[in-house]
mmCIF file of the protein (N, C-alpha, C, O) and its ligand, coordinates in Angstrom:
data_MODEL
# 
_entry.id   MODEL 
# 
loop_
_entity.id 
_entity.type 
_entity.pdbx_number_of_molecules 
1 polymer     1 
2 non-polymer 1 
# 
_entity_poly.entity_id                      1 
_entity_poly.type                           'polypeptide(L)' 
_entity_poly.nstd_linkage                   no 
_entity_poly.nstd_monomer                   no 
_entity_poly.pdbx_seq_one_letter_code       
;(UNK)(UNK)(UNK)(UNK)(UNK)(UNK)(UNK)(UNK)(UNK)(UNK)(UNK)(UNK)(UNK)(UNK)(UNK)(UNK)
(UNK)(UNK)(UNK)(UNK)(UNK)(UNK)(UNK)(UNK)(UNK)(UNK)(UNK)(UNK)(UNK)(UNK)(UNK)(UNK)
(UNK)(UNK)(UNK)(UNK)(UNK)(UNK)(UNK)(UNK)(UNK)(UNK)(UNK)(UNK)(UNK)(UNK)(UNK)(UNK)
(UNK)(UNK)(UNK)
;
_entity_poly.pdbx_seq_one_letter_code_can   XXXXXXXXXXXXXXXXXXXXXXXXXXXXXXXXXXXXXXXXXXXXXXXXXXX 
_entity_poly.pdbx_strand_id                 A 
# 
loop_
_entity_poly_seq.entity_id 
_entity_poly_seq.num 
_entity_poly_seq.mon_id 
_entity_poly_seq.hetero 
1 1  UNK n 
1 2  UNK n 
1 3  UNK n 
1 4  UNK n 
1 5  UNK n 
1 6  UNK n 
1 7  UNK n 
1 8  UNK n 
1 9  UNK n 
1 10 UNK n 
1 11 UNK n 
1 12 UNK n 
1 13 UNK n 
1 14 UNK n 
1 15 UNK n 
1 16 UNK n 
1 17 UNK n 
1 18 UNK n 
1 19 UNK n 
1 20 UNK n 
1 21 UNK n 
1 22 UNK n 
1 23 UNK n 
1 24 UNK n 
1 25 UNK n 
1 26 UNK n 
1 27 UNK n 
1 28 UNK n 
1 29 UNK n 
1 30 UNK n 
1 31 UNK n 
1 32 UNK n 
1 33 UNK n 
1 34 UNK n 
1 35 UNK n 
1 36 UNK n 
1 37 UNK n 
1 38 UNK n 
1 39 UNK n 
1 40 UNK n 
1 41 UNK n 
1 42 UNK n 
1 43 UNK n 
1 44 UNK n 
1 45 UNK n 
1 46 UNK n 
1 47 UNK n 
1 48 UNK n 
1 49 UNK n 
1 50 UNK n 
1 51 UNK n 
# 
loop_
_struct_asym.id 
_struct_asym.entity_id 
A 1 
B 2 
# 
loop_
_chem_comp.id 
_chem_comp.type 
_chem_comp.mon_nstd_flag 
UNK 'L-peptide linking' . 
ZN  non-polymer         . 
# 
_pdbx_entity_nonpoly.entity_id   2 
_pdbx_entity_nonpoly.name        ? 
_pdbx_entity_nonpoly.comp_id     ZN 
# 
_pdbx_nonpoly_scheme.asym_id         B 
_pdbx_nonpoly_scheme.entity_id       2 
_pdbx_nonpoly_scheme.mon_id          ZN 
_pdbx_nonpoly_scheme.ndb_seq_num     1 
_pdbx_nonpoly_scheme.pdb_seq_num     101 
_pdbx_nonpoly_scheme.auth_seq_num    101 
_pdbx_nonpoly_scheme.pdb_mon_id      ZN 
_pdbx_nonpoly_scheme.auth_mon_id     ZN 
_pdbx_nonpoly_scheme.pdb_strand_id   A 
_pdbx_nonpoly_scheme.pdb_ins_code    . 
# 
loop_
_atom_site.group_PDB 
_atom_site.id 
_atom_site.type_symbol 
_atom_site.label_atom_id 
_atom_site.label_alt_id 
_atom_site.label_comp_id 
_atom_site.label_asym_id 
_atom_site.label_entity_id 
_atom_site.label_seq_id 
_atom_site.pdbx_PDB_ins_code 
_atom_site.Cartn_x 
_atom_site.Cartn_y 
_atom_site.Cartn_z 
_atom_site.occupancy 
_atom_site.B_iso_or_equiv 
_atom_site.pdbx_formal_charge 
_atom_site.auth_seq_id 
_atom_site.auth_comp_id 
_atom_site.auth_asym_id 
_atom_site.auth_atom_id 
_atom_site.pdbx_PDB_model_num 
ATOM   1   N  N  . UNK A 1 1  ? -9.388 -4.922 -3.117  1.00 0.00 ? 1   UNK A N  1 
ATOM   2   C  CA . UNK A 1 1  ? -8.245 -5.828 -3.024  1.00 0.00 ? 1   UNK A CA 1 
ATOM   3   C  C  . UNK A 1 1  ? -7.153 -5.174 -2.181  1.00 0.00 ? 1   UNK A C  1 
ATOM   4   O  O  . UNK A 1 1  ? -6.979 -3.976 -2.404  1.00 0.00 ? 1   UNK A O  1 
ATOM   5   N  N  . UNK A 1 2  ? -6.338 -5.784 -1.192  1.00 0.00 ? 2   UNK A N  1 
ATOM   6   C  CA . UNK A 1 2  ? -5.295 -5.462 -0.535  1.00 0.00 ? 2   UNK A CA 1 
ATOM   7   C  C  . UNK A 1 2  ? -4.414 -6.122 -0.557  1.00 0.00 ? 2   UNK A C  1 
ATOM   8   O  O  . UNK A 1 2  ? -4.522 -7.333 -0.750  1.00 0.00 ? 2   UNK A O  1 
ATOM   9   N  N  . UNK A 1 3  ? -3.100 -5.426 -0.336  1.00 0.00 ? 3   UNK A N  1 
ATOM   10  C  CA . UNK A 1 3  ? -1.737 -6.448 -0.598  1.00 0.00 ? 3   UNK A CA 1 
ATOM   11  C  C  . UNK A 1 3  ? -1.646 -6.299 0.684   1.00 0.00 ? 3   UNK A C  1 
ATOM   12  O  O  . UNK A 1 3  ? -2.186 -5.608 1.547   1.00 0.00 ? 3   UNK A O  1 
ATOM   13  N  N  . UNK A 1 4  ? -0.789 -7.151 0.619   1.00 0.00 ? 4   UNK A N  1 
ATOM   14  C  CA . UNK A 1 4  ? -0.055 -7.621 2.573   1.00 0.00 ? 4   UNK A CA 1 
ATOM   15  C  C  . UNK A 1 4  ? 1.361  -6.726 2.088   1.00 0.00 ? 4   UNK A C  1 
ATOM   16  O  O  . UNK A 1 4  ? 1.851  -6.637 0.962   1.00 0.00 ? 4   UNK A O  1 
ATOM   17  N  N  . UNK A 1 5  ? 1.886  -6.003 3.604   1.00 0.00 ? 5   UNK A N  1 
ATOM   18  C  CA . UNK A 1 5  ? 3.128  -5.198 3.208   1.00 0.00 ? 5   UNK A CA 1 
ATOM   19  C  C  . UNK A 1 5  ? 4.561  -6.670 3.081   1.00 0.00 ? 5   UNK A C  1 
ATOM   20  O  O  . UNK A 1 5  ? 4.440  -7.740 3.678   1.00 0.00 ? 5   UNK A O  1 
ATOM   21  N  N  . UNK A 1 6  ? 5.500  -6.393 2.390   1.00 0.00 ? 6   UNK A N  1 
ATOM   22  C  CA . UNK A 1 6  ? 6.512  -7.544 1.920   1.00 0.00 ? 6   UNK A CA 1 
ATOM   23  C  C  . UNK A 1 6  ? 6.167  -7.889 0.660   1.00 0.00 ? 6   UNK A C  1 
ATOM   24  O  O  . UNK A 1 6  ? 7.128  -8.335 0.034   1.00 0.00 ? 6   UNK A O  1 
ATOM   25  N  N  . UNK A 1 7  ? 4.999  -7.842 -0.037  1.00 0.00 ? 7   UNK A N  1 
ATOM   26  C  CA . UNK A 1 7  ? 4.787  -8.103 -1.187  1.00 0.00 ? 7   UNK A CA 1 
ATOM   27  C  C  . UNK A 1 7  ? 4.991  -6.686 -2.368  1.00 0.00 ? 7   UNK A C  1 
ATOM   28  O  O  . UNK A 1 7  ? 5.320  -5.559 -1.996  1.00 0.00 ? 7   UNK A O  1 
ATOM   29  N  N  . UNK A 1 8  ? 4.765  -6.998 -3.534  1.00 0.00 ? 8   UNK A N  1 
ATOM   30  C  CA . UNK A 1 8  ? 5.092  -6.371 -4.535  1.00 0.00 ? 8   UNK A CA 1 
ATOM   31  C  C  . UNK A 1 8  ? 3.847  -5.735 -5.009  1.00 0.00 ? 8   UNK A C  1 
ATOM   32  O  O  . UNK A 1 8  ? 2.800  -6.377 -5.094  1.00 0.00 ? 8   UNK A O  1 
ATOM   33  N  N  . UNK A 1 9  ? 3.963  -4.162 -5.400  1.00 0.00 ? 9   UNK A N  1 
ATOM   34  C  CA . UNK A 1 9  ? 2.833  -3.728 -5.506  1.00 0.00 ? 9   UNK A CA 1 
ATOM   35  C  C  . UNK A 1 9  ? 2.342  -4.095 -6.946  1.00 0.00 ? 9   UNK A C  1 
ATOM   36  O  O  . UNK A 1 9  ? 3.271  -4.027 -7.752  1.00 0.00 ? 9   UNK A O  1 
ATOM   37  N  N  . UNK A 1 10 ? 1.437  -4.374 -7.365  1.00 0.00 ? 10  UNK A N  1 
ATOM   38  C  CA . UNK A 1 10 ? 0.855  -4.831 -8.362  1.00 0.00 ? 10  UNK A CA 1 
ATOM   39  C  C  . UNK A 1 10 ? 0.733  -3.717 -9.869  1.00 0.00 ? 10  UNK A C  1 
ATOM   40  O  O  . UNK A 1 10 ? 0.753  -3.907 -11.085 1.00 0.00 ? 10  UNK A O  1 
ATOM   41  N  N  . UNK A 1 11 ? 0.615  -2.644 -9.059  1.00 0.00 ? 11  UNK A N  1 
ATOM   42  C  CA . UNK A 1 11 ? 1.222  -1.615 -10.130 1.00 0.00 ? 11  UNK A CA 1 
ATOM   43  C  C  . UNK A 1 11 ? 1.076  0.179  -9.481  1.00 0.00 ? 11  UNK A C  1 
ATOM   44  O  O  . UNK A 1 11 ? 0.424  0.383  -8.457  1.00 0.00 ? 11  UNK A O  1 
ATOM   45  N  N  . UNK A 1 12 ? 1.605  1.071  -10.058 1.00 0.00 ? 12  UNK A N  1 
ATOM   46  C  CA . UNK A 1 12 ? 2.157  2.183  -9.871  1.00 0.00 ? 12  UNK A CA 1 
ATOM   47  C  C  . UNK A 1 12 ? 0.337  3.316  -9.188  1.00 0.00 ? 12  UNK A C  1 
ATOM   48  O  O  . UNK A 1 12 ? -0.833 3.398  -9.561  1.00 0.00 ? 12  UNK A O  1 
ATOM   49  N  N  . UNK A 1 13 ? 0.851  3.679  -8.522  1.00 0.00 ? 13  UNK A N  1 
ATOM   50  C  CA . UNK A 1 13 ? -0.318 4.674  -7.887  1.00 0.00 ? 13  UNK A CA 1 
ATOM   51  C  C  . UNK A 1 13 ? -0.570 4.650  -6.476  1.00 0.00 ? 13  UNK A C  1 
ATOM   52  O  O  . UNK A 1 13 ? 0.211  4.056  -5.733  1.00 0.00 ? 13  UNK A O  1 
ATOM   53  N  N  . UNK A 1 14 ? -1.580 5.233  -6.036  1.00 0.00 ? 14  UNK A N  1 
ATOM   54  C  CA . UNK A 1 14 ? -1.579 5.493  -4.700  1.00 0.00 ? 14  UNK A CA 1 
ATOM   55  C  C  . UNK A 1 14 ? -2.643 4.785  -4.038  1.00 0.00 ? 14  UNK A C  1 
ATOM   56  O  O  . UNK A 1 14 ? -3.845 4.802  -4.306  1.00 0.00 ? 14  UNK A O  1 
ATOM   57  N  N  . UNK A 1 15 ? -1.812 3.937  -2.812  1.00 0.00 ? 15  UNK A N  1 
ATOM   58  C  CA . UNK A 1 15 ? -2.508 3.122  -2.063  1.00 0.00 ? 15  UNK A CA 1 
ATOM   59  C  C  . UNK A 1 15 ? -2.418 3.434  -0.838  1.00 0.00 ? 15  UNK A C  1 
ATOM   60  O  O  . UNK A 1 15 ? -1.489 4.065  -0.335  1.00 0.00 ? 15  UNK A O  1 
ATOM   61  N  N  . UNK A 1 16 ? -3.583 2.921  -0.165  1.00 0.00 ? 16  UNK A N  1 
ATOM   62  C  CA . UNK A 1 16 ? -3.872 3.660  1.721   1.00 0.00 ? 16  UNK A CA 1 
ATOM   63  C  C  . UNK A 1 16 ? -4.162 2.474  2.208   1.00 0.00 ? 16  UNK A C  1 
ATOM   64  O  O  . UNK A 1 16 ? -4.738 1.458  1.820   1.00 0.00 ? 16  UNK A O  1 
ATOM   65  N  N  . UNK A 1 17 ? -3.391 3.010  3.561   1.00 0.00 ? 17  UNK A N  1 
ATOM   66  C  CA . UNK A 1 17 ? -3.471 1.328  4.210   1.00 0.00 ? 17  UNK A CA 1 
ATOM   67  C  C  . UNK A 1 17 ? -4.592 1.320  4.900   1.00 0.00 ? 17  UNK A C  1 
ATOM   68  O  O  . UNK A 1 17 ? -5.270 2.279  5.269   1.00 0.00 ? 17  UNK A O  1 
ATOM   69  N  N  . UNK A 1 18 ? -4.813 -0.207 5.114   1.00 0.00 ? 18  UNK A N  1 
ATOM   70  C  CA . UNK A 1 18 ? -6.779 -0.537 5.327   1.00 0.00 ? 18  UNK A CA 1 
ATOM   71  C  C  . UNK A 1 18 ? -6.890 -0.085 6.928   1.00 0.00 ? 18  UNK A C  1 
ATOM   72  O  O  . UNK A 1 18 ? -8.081 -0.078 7.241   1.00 0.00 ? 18  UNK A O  1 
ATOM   73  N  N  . UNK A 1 19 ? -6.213 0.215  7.806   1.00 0.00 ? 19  UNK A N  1 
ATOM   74  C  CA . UNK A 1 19 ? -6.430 0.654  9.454   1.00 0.00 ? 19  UNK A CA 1 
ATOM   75  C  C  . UNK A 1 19 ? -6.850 1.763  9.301   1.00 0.00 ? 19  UNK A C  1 
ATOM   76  O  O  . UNK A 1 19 ? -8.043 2.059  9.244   1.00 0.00 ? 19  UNK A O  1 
ATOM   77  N  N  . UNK A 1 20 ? -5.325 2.995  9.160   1.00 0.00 ? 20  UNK A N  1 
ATOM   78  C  CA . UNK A 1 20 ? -5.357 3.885  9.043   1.00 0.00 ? 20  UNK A CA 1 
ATOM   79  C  C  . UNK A 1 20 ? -5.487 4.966  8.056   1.00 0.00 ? 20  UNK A C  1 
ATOM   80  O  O  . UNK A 1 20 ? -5.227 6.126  8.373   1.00 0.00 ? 20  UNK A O  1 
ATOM   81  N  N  . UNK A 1 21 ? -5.981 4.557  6.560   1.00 0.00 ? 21  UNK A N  1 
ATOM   82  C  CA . UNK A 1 21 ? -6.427 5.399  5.749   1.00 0.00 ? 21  UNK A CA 1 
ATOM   83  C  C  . UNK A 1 21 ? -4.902 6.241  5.241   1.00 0.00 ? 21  UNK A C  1 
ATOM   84  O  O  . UNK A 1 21 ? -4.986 6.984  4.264   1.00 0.00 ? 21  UNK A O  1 
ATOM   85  N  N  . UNK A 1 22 ? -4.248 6.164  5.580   1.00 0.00 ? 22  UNK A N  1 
ATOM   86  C  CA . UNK A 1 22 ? -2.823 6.711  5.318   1.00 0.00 ? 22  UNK A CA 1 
ATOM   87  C  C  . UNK A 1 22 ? -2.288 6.377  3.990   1.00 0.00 ? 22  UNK A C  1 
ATOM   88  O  O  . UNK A 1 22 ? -1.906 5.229  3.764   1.00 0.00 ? 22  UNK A O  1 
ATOM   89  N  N  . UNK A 1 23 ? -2.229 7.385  3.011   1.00 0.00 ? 23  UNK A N  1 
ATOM   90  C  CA . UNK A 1 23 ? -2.630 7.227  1.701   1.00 0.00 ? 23  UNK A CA 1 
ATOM   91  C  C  . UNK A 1 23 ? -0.585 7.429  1.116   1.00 0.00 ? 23  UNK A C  1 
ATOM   92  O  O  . UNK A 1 23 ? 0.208  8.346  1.330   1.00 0.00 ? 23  UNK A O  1 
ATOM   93  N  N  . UNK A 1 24 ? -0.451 6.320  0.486   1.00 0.00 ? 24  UNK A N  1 
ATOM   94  C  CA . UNK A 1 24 ? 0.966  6.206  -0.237  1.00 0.00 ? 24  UNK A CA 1 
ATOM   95  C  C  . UNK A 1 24 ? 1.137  6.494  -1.430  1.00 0.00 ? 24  UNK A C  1 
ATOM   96  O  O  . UNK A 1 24 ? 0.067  6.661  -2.016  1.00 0.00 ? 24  UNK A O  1 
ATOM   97  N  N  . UNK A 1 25 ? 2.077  6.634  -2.081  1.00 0.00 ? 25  UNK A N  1 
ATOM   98  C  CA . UNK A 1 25 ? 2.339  6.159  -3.467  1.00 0.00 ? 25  UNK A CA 1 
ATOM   99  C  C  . UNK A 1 25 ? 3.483  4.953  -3.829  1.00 0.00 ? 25  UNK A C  1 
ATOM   100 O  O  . UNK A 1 25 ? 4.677  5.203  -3.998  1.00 0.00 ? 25  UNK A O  1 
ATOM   101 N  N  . UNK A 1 26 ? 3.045  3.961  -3.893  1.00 0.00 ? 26  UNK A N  1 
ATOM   102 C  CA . UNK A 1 26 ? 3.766  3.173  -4.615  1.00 0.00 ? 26  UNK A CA 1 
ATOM   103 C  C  . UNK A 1 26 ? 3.885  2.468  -6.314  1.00 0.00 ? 26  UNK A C  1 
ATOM   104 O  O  . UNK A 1 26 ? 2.922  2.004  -6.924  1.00 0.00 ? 26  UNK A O  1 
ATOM   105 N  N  . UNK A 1 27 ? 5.211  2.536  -6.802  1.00 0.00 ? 27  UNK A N  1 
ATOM   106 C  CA . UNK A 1 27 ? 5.638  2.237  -7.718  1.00 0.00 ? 27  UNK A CA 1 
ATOM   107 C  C  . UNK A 1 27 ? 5.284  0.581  -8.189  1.00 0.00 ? 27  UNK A C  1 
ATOM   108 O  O  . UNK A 1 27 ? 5.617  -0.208 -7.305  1.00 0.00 ? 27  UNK A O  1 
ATOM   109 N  N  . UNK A 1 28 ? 4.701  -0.046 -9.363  1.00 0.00 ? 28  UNK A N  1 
ATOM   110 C  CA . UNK A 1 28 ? 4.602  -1.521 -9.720  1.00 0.00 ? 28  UNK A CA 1 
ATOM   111 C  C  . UNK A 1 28 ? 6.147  -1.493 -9.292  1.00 0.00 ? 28  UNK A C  1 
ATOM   112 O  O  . UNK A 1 28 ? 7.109  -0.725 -9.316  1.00 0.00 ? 28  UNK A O  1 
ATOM   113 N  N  . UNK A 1 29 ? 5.695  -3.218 -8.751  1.00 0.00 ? 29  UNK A N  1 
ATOM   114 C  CA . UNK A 1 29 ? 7.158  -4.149 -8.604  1.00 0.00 ? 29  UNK A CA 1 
ATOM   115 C  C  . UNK A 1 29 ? 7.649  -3.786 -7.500  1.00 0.00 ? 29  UNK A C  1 
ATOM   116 O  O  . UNK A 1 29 ? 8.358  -4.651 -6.985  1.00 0.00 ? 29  UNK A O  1 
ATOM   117 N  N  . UNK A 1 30 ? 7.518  -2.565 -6.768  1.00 0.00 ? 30  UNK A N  1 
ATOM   118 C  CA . UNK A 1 30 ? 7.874  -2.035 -5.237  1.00 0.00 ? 30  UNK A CA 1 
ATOM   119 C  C  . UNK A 1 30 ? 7.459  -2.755 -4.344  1.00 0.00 ? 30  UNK A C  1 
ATOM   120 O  O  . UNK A 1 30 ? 6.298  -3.161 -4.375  1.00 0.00 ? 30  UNK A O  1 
ATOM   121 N  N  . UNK A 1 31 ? 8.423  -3.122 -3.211  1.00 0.00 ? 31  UNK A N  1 
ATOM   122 C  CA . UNK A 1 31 ? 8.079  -4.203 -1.973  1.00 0.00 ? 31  UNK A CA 1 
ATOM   123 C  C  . UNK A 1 31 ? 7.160  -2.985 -0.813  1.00 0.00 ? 31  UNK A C  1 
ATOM   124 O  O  . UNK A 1 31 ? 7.568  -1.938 -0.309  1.00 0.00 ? 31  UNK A O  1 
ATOM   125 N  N  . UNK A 1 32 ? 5.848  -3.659 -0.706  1.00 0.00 ? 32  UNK A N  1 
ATOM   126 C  CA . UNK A 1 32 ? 5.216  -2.772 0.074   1.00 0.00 ? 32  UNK A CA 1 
ATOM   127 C  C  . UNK A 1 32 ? 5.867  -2.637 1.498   1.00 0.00 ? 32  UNK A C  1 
ATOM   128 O  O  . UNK A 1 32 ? 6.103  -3.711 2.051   1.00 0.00 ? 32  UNK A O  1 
ATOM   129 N  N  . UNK A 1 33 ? 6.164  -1.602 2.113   1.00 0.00 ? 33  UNK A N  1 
ATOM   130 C  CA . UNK A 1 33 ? 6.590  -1.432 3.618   1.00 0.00 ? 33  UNK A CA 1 
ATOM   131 C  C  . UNK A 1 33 ? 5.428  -1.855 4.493   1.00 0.00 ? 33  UNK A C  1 
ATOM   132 O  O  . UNK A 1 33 ? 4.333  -2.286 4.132   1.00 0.00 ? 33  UNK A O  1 
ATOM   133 N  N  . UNK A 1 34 ? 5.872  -1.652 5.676   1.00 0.00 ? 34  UNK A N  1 
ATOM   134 C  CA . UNK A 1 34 ? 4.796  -1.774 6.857   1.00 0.00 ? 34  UNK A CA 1 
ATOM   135 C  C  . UNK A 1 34 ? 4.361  -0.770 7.093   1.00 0.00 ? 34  UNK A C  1 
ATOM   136 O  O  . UNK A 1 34 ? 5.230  0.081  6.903   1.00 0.00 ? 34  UNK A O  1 
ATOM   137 N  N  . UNK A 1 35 ? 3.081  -0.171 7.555   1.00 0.00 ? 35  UNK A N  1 
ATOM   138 C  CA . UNK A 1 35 ? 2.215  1.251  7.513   1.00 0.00 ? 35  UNK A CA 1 
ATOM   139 C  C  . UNK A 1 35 ? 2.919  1.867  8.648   1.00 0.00 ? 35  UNK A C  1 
ATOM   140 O  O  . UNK A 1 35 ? 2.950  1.368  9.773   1.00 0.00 ? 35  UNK A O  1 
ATOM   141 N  N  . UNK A 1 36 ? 3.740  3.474  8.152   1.00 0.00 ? 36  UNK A N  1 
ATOM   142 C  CA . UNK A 1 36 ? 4.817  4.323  9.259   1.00 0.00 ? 36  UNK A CA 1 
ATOM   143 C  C  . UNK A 1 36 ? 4.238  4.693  10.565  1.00 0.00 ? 36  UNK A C  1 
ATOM   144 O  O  . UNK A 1 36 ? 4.792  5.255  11.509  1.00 0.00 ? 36  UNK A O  1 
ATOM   145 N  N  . UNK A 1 37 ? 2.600  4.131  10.408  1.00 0.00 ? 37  UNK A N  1 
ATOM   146 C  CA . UNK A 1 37 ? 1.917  4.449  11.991  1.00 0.00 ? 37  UNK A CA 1 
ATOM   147 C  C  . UNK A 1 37 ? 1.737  3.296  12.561  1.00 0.00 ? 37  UNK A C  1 
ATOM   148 O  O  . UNK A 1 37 ? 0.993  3.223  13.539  1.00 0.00 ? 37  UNK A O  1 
ATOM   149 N  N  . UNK A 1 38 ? 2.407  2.140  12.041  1.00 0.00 ? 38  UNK A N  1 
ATOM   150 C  CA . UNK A 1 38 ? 2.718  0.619  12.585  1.00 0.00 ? 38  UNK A CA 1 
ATOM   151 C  C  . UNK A 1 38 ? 0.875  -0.036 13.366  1.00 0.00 ? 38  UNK A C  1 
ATOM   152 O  O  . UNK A 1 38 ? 0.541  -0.691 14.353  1.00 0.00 ? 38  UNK A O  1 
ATOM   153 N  N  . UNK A 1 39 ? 0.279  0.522  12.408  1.00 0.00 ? 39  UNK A N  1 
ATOM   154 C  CA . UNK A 1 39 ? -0.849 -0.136 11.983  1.00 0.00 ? 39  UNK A CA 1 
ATOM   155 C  C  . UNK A 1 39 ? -0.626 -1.960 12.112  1.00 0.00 ? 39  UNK A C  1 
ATOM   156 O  O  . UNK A 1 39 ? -1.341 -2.514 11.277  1.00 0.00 ? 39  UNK A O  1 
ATOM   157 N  N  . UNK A 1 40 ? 0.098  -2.844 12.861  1.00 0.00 ? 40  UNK A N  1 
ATOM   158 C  CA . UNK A 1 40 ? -0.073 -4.113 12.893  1.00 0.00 ? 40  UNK A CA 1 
ATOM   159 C  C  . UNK A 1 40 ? -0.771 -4.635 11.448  1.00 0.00 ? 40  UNK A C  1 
ATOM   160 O  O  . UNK A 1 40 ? -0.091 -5.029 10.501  1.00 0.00 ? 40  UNK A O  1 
ATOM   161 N  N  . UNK A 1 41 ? -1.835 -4.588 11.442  1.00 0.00 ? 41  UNK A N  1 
ATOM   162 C  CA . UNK A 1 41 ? -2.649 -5.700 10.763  1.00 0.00 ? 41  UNK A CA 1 
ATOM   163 C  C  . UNK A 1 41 ? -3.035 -4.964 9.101   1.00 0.00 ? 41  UNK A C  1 
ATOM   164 O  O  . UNK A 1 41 ? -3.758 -5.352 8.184   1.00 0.00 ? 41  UNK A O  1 
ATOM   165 N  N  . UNK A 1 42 ? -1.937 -3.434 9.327   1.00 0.00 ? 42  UNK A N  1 
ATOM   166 C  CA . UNK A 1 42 ? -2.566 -3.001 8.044   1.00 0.00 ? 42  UNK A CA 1 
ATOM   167 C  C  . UNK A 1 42 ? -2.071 -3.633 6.807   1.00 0.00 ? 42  UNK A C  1 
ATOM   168 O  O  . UNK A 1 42 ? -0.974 -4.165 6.636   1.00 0.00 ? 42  UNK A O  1 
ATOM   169 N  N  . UNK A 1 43 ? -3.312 -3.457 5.732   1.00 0.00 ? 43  UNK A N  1 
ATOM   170 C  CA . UNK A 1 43 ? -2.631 -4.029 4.356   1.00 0.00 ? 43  UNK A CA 1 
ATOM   171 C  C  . UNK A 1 43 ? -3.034 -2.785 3.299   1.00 0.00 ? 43  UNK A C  1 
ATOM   172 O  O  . UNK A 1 43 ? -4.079 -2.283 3.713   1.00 0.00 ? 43  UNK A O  1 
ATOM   173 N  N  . UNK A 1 44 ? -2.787 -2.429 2.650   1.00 0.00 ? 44  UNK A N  1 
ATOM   174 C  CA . UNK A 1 44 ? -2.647 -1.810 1.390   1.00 0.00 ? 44  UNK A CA 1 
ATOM   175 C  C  . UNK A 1 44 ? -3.670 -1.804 0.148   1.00 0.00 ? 44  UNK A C  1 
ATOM   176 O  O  . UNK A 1 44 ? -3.671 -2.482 -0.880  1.00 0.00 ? 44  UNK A O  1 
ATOM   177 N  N  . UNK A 1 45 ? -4.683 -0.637 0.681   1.00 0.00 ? 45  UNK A N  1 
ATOM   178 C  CA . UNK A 1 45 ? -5.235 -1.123 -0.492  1.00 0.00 ? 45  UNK A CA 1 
ATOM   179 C  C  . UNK A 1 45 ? -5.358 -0.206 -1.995  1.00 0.00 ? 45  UNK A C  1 
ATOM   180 O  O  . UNK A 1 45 ? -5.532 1.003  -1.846  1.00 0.00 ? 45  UNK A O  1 
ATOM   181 N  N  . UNK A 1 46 ? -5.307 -0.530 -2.866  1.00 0.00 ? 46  UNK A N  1 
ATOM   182 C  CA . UNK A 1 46 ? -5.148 0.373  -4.034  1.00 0.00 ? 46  UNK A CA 1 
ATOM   183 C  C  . UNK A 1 46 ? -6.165 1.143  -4.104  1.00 0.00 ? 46  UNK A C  1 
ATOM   184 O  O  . UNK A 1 46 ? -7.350 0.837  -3.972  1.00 0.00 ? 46  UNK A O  1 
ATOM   185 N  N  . UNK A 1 47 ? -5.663 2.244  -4.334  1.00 0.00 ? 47  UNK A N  1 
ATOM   186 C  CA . UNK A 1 47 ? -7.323 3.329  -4.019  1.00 0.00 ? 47  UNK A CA 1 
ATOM   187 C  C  . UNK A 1 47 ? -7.033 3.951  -5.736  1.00 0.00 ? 47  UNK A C  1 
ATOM   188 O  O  . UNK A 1 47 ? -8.121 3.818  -6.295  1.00 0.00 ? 47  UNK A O  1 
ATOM   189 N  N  . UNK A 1 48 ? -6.296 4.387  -6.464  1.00 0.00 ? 48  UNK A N  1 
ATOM   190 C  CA . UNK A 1 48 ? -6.169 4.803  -7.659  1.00 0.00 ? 48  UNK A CA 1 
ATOM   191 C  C  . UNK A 1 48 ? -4.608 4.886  -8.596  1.00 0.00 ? 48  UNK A C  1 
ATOM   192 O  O  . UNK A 1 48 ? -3.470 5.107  -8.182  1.00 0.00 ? 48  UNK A O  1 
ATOM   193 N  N  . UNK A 1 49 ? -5.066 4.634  -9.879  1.00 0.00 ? 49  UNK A N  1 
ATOM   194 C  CA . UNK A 1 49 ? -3.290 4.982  -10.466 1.00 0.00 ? 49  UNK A CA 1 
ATOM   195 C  C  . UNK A 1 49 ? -3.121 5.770  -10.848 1.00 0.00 ? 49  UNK A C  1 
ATOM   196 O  O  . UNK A 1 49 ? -4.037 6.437  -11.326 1.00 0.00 ? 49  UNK A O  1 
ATOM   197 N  N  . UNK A 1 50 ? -1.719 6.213  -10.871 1.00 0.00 ? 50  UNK A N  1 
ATOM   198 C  CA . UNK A 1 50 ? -1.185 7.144  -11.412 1.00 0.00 ? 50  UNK A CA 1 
ATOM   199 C  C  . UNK A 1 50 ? 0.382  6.717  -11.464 1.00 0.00 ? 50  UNK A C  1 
ATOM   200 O  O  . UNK A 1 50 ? 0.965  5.790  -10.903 1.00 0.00 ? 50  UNK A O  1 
ATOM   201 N  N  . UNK A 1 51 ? 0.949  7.941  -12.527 1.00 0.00 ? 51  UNK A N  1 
ATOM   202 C  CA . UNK A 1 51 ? 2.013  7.701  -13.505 1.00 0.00 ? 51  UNK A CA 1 
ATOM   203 C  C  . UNK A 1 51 ? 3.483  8.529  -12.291 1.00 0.00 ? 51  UNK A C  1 
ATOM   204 O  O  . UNK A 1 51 ? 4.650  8.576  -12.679 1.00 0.00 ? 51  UNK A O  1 
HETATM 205 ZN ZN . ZN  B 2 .  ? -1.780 2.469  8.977   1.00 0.00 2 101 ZN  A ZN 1 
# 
């Protein structure tokens, strides 16, 4: 599953965006950014949670 960046992350842990593998941590309820290597078409996908 991938979120589109502008949306809200679904919950807390670390997600990598689907282009570039570029692995985040975002917080539930956090508005996803756009990928900092401006990946166009990237979306976010949840790879694992954590606290
Ligand atoms: Zn990217």
């Amino acid at each position: 599953m991938a979120d589109q960046p502008g949306t809200q992350a679904p919950q807390t842990g670390i997600y990598w965006c689907s282009v570039c593998k570029l692995p985040v941590k975002f917080k539930a309820g956090e508005t996803l950014p756009t990928c900092k290597n401006l990946c166009g078409r990237g979306k976010w996908e949840f790879v694992r949670a954590e606290k």
